[in-house]
C-alpha positions as CSV (number, residue, x, y, z in Angstrom):
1,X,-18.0,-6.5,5.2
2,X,-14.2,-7.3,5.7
3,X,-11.9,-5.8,2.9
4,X,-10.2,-9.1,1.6
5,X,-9.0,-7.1,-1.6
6,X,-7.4,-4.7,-0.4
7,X,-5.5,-7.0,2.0
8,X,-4.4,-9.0,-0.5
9,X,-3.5,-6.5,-2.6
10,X,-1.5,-4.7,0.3
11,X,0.1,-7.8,1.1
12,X,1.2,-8.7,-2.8
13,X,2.9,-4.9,-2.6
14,X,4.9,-6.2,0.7
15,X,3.4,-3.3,2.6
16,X,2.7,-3.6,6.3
17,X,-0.6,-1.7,7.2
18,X,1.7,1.3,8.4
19,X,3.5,1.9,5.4
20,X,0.2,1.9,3.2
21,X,-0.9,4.2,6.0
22,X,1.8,6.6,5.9
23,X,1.4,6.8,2.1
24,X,-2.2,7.6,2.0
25,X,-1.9,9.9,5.2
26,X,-4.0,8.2,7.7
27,X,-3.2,5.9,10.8
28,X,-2.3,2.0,10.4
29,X,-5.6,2.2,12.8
30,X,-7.3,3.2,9.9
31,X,-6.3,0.9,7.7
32,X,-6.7,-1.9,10.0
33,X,-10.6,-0.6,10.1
34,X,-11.2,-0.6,7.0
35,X,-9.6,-4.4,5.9
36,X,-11.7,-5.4,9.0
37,X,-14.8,-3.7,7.2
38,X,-15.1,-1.7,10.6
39,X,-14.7,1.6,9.0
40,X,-16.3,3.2,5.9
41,X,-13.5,5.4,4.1
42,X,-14.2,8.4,1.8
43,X,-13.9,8.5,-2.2
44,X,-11.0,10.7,-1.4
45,X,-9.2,8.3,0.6
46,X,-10.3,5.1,-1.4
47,X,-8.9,7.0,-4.7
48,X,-5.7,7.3,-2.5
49,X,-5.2,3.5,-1.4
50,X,-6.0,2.5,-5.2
51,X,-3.5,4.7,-6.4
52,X,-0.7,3.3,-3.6
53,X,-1.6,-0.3,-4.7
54,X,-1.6,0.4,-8.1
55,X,-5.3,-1.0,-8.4
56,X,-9.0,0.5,-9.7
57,X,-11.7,1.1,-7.5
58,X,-13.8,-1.4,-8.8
59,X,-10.6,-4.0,-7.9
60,X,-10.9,-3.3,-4.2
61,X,-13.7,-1.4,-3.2
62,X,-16.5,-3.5,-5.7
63,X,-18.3,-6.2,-4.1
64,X,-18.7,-9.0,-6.4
């Protein structure tokens, strides 16, 4: 399932997938993965992106 939240959310921050990337630590491949719901991150790693976008867990990662 694509990530639409998180997009949006990265996209309302002005960040380009690279710069989220390079805050959380991974790759803008990574990133790119997971908006495209091609790649399952870790708690660790979601907990990191929430914190970058100043959002919850349950705002991006929850499906409604």
């Amino acid at each position: 399932m694509k990530n639409k939240k998180m997009k949006i959310a990265r996209v309302e921050m002005d960040l380009s997938q690279e710069q989220l990337a390079k805050v959380v630590g991974v790759t803008r491949q990574t990133i790119g993965m997971i908006e495209t719901g091609n790649y399952n991150p870790s708690l660790k790693l979601c907990n990191a992106i929430c914190k970058a976008l100043n959002k919850t867990l349950d705002e991006i990662f929850w499906e409604s």
